[in-house]
C-alpha positions in Angstrom: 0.0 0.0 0.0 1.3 3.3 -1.1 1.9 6.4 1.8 -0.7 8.9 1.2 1.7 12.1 0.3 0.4 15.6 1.6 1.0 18.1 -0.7 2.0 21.4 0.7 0.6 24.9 -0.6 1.7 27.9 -0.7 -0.3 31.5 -0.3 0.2 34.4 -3.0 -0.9 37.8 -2.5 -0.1 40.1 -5.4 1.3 43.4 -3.5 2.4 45.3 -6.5 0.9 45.7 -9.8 1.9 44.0 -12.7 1.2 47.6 -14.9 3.9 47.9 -17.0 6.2 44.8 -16.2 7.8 42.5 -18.3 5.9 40.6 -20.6 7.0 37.3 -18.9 6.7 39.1 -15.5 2.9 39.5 -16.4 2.6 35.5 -17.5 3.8 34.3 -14.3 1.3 36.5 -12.0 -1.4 35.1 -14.5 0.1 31.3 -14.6 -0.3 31.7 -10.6 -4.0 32.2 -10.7 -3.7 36.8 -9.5 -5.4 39.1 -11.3 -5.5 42.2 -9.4 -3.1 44.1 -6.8 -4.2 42.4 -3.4 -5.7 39.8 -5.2 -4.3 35.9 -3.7 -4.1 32.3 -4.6 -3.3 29.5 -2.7 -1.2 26.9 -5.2 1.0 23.8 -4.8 4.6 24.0 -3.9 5.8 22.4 -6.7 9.1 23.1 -8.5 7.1 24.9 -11.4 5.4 27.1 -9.3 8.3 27.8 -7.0 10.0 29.0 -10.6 7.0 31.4 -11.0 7.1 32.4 -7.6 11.3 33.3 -7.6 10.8 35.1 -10.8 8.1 37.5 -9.3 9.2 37.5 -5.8 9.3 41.3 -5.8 5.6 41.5 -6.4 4.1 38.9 -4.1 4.0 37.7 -0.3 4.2 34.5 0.1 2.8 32.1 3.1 3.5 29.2 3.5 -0.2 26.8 4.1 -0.4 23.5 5.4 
């Protein structure tokens, strides 16, 4: 029988505004499930995400969810 895995999340909050960032800036806040400044997402801590997340890490606040 297989261990049941937990999979751990992280919280997003969008604290600055994606106006007039790079175009791949703009993808990732998108690709994360924000829309609007103060908007958040809770998504899984996966290696794809945690790319997004480094690459916008000026924008957002993270918290960790478990």
């Amino acid at each position: 029988m297989a261990k049941k895995q937990t999979s751990k999340q992280v919280k997003l909050t969008l604290v600055k505004s994606a106006a007039g960032r790079l175009k791949a800036h703009r993808d990732c806040v998108r690709g994360l499930g924000l829309r609007k400044t103060g908007s958040s997402s809770v998504v899984l801590d996966t290696p794809e995400n945690r790319g997004m997340i480094n690459k916008i890490a000026y924008m957002l606040l993270v918290e960790e969810v478990s």
